[in-house]
C-alpha positions in Angstrom: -25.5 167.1 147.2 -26.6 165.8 143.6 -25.6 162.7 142.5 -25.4 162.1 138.4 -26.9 159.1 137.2 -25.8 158.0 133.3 -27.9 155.1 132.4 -28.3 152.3 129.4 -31.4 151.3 128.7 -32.8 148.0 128.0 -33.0 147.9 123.8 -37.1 146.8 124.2 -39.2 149.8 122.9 -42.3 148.1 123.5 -41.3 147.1 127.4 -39.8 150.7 127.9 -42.9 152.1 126.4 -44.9 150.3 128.5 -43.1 150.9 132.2 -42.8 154.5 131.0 -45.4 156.2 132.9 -45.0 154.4 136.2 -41.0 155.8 136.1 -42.0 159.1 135.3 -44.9 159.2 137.7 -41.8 158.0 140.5 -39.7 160.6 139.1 -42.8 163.2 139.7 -42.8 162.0 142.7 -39.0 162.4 143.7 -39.3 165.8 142.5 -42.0 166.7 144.8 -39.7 165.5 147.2 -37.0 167.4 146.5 -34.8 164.5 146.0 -34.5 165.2 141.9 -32.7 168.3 140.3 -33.5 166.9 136.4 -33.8 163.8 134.4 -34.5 163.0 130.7 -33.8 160.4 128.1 -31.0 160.8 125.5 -32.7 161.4 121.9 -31.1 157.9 120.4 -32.9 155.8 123.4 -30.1 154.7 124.4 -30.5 155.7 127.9 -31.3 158.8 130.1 -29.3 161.3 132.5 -30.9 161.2 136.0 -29.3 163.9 139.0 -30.6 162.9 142.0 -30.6 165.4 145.4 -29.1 163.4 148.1 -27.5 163.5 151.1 -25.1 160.9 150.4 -24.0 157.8 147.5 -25.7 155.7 149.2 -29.3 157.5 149.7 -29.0 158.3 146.0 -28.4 154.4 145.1 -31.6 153.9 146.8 -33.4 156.1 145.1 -32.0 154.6 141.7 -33.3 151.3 142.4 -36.6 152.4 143.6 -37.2 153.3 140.3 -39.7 151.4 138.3 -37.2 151.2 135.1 -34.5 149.6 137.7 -37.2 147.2 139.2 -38.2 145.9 135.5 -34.8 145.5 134.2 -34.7 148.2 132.0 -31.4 150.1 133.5 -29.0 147.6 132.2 -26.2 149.1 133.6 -25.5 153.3 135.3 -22.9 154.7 136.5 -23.5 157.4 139.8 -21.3 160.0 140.2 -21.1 163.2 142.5 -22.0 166.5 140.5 -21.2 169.8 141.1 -23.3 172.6 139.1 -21.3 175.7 138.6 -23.1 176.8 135.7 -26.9 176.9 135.0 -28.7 178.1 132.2 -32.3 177.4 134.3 -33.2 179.8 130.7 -32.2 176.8 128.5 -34.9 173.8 130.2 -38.5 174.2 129.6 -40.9 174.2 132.7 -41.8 171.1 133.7 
């Protein structure tokens, strides 16, 4: 089941900046895992959009405070919700 994370960020470039590659290197590593369908910032910084492959709430909670951006106090505050895909457009995301 995926599980939608919509997350505000901290409003420190320089500390975002610099956990940066440790949370994408995680979110690599989820992916590997299967337990990630897609993630990404939003293009004002405000935050990022994180859907998560899990079997239930709970497992994906975990895996949103594993993250290294959770750990360092950069997710100031998400909200996780169930998520349904009907419709993909797998055309529309670059390879990644």
């Amino acid at each position: 089941m995926k599980f939608a994370a919509i997350i505000e960020y901290l409003q420190d470039r320089e500390k975002v900046q610099h956990v940066r590659p440790v949370h994408r290197q995680y979110l690599a590593t989820l992916k590997a895992n299967g337990q990630l369908a897609a993630s990404g910032p939003f293009t004002d910084e405000s935050g990022a959009l994180i859907i998560y492959e899990a079997a239930t709430a709970e497992e994906a909670e975990k895996l949103l405070q594993g993250d290294p951006f959770h750990a360092a106090g950069i997710f100031l505050s998400y909200k996780l919700r169930p998520w349904n895909p009907v419709i993909a457009n797998r055309e529309a995301f670059p390879a990644s």
